[in-house]
C-alpha positions in Angstrom: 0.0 0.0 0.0 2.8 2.7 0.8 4.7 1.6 -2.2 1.4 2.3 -4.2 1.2 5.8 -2.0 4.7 6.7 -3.3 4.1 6.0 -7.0 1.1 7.9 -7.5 3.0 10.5 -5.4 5.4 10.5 -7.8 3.5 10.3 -10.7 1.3 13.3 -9.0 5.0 15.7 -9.3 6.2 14.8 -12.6 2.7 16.1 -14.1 3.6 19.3 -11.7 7.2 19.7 -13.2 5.6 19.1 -16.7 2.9 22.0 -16.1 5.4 24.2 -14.5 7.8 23.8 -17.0 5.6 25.5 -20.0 6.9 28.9 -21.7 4.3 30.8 -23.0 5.4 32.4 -26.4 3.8 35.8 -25.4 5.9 36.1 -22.2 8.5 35.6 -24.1 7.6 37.9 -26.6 6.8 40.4 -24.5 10.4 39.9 -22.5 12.1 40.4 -25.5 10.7 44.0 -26.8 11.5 45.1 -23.4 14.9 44.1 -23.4 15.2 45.9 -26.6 13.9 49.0 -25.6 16.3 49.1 -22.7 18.9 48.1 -25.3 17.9 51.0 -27.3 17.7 53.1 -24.6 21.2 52.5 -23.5 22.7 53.3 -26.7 20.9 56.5 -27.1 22.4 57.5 -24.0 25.9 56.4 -25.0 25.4 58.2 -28.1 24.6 61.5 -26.3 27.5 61.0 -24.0 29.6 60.1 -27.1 28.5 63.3 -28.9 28.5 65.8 -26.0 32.0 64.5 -25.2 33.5 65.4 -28.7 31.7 68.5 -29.0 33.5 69.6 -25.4 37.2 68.2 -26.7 36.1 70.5 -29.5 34.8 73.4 -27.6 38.2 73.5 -25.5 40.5 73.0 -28.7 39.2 76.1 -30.0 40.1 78.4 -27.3 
């Protein structure tokens, strides 16, 4: 009887595991346009700081 217990115990988590174990394509999805707006986000920024960094070495060359 417990060995009976124990299988259907065991059959009872690997259902669990399998359920849990599902990606949804939208999560994904959705996970991926965010990391590219932070993506984008950070290289505008570098961008700026690249540009406002030449423009000063320019500004003090001049004078």
């Amino acid at each position: 009887m417990s060995a009976e217990y124990k299988f259907q115990n065991h059959l009872q988590t690997e259902e669990e595991v399998k359920t849990q174990s599902k990606v949804k394509l939208t999560d994904l999805l959705t996970r991926i346009n965010e990391e590219k707006k932070i993506e984008r986000n950070r290289n505008l920024a570098l961008s700026v700081a690249a540009v406002s960094a030449v423009t000063v070495f320019g500004i003090i060359l001049t004078l």
